[in-house]
C-alpha positions as CSV (number, residue, x, y, z in Angstrom):
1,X,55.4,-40.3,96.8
2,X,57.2,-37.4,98.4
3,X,54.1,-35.9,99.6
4,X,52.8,-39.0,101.1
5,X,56.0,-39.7,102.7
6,X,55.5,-35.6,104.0
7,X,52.1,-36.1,105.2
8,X,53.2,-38.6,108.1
9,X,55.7,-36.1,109.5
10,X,54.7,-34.6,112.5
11,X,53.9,-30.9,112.4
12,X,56.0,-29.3,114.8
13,X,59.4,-30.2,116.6
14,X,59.5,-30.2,120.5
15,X,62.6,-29.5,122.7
16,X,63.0,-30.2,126.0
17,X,65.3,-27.5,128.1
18,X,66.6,-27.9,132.1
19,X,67.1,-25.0,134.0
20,X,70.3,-26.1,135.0
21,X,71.3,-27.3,132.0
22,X,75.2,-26.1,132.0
23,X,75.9,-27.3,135.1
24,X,74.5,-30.2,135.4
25,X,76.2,-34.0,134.9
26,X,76.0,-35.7,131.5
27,X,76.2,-39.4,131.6
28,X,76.4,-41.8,128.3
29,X,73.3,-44.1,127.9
30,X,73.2,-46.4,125.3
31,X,70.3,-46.7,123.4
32,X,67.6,-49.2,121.5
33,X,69.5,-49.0,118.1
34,X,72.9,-48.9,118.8
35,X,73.7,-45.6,119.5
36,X,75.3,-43.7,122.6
37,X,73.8,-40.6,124.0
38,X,74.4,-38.1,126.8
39,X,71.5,-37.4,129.1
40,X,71.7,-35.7,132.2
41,X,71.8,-37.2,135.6
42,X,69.5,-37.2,138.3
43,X,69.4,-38.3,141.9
44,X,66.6,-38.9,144.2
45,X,64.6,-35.9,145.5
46,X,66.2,-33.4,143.5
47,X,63.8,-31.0,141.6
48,X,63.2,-31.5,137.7
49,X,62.9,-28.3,136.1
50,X,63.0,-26.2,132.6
51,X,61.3,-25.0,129.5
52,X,59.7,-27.2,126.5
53,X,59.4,-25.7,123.0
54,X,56.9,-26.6,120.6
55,X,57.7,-25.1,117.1
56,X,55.8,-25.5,113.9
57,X,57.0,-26.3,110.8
58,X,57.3,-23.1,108.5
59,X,54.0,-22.5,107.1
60,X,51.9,-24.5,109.1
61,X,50.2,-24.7,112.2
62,X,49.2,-26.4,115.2
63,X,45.7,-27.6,116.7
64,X,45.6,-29.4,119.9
65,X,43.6,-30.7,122.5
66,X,45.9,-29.7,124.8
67,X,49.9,-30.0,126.2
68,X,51.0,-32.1,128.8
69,X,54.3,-33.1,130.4
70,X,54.9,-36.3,132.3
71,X,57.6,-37.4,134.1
72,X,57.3,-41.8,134.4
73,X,59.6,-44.2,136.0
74,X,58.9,-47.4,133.9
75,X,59.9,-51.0,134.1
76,X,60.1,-53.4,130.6
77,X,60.6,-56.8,130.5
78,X,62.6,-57.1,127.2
79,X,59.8,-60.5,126.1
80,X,56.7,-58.3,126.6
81,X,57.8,-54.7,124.9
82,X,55.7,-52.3,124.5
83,X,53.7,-53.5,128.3
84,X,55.4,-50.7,131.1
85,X,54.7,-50.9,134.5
86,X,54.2,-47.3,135.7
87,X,56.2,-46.6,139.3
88,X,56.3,-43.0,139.2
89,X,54.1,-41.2,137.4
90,X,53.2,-37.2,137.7
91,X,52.0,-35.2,135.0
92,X,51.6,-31.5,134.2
93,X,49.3,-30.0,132.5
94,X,50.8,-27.0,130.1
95,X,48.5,-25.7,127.5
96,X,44.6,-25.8,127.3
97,X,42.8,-26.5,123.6
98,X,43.4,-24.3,121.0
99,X,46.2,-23.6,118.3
100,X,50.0,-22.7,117.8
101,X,51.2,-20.6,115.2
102,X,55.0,-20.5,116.2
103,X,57.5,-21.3,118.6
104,X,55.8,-21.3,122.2
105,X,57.6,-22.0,125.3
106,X,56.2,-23.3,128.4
107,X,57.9,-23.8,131.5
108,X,57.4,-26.7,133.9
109,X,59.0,-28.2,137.3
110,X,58.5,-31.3,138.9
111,X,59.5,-30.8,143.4
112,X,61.5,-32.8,144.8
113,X,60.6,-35.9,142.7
114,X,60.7,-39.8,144.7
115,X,63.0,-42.0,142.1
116,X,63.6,-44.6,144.5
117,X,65.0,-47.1,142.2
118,X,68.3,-46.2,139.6
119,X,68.4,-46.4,135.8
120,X,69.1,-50.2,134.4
121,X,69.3,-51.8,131.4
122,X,69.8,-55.3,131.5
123,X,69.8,-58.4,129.2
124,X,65.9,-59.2,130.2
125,X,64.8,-55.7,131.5
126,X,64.7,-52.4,132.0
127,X,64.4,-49.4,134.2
128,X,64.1,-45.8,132.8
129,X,63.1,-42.7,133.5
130,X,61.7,-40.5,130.6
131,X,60.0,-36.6,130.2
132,X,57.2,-37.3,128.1
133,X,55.3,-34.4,126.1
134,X,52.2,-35.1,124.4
135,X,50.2,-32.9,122.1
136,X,46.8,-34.2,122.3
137,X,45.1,-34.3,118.9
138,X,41.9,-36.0,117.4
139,X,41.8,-36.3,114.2
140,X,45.2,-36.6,113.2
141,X,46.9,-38.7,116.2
142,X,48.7,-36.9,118.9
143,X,52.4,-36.1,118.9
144,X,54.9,-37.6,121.5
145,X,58.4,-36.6,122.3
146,X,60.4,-38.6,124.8
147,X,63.8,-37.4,127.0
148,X,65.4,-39.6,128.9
149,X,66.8,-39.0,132.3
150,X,69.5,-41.1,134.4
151,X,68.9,-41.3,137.9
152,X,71.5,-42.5,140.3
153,X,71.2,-43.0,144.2
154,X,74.4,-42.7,146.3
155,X,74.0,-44.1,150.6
156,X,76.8,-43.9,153.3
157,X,79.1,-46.5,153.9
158,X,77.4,-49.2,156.0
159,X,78.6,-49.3,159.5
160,X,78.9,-53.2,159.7
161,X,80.3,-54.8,156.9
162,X,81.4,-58.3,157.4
163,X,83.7,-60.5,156.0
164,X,83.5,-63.1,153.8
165,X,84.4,-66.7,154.4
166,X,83.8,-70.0,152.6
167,X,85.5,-72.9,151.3
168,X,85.5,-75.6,149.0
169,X,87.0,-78.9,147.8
170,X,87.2,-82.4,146.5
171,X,87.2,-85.3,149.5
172,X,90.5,-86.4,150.6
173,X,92.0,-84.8,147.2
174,X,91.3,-80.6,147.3
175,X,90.5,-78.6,150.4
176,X,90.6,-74.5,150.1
177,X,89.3,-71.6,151.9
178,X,88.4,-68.2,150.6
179,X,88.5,-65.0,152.5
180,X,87.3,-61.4,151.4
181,X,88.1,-58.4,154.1
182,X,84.4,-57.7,153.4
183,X,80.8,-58.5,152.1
184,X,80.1,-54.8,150.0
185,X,82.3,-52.9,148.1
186,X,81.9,-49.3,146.4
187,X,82.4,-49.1,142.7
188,X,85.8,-47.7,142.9
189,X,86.6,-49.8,145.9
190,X,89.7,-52.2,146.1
191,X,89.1,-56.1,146.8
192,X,91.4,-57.5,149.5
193,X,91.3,-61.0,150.1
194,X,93.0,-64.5,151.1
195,X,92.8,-67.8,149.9
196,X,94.4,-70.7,151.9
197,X,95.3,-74.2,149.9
198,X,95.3,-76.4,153.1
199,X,95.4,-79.4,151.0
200,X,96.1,-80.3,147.6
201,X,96.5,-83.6,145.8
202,X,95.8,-83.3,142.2
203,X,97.3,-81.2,139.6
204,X,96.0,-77.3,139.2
205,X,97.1,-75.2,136.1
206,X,95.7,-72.5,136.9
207,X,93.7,-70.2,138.7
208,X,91.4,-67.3,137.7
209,X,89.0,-65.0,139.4
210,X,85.6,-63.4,137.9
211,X,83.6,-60.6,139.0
212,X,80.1,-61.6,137.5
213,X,77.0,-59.3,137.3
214,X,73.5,-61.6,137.6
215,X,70.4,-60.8,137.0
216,X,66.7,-62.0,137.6
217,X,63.2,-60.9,136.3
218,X,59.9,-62.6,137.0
219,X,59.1,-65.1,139.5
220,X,58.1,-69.3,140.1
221,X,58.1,-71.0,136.6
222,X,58.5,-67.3,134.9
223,X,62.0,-66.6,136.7
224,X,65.0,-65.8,134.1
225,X,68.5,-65.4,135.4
226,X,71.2,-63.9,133.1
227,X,75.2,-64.1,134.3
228,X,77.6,-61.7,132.9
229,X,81.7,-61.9,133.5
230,X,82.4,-58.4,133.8
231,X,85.9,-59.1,134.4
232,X,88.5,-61.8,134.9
233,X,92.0,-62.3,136.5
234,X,94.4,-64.7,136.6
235,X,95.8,-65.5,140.2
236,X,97.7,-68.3,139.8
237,X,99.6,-70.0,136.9
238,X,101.1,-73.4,138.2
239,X,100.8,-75.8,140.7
240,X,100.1,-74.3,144.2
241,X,101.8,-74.9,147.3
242,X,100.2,-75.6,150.9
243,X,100.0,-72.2,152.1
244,X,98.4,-68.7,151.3
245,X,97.7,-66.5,148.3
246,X,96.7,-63.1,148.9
247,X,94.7,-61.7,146.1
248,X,94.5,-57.5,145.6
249,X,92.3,-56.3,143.4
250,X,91.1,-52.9,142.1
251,X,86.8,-52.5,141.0
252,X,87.6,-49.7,139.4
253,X,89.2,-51.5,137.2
254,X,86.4,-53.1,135.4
């Protein structure tokens, strides 16, 4: 049983390498099972670079069709695993056919690669971006080894960023207005923000505040929409009185 339970194993272990390994960022990314990992981090049009070793298992050898690299930026809706749609794919070619006795390095570099979208994983679906090595063989199936990257795009400040307004109420019995100093916020911004009780004539515990995530995949008929409460706050515990609250509120926070 142990030898059929050998047989399955691949016949080599591959490691992926970057060139600037040491210095650059590692962020946690949780993966399929369970587990946390650190991966490196990536922005847009930086250049992907580094060495991928492919080492046989003592005693044995290697015969392959060839080595490639690929770099992919894939989308998965979490109903129909398995189906990627492709939006960046570049490949490298690294070894022509033949065979590998031991460990054998090949470098490789991707130029200032596009990743115009960032890493995402979401209730419904995903968006990665993985270094795939493939060992083409025949007869025996070829061997894959994935790395995954995490890409994340930074942009200025926007030069207009409006206010928010709205308001809501109950006829004749609730009437409030809500105010927010403005319509986008940076991750480790602060929330600033008003809300005006102009009139009130029913009873109110309480009042709370959630910052809520949604999501939406597909389209039509197809269209699912996920809501997650990142975080809540309570702004009010009692009855209000005709007047103002100011709310201030830290993102980073959450």
């Amino acid at each position: 049983m142990n030898y059929l339970i050998g047989a399955f194993k691949p016949s080599c272990n591959i490691s992926t390498t970057f060139s600037d390994a040491k210095n650059r960022k590692q962020v946690p990314m949780k993966k399929e099972n369970g587990q946390t990992v650190m991966v490196p981090l990536f922005h847009s049009q930086e250049n992907i670079a580094g060495q991928i070793s492919i080492e046989p298992l003592q005693g044995k050898k290697v015969d392959h069709n060839g080595v490639k690299v690929e770099l992919l930026g894939q989308i998965e809706m979490y109903f129909d695993r398995g189906n990627f749609y492709d939006f960046t794919s570049l490949v490298r070619e690294l070894d022509v056919p033949g065979e590998i006795y031991e460990r054998k390095t090949y470098p490789f570099e991707f130029s200032t690669v596009e990743m115009p979208y960032e890493t995402y994983n979401g209730v419904n679906v995903r968006l990665r971006y993985v270094l795939k090595v493939t060992v083409t063989r025949g007869y025996a199936g070829s061997i894959i080894e994935y790395q995954d990257l995490v890409v994340r795009n930074y942009s200025p400040p926007p030069t207009i960023n409006n206010c928010i307004k709205m308001e809501v109420g109950i006829e004749d019995c609730l009437h409030i207005e809500f105010e927010y100093n403005k319509s986008k916020y940076h991750l480790k911004d602060v929330i600033i923000g008003k809300i005006y009780f102009l009139l009130v004539r029913i009873k109110i515990k309480n009042m709370d505040l959630e910052i809520r995530r949604r999501e939406s995949t597909g389209s039509g008929a197809n269209t699912h929409v996920e809501t997650e409460t990142l975080a809540k706050f309570e702004l009010m515990d009692g009855a209000p009185v005709r007047g103002m609250l100011t709310i201030l509120l830290e993102i980073s926070c959450i």
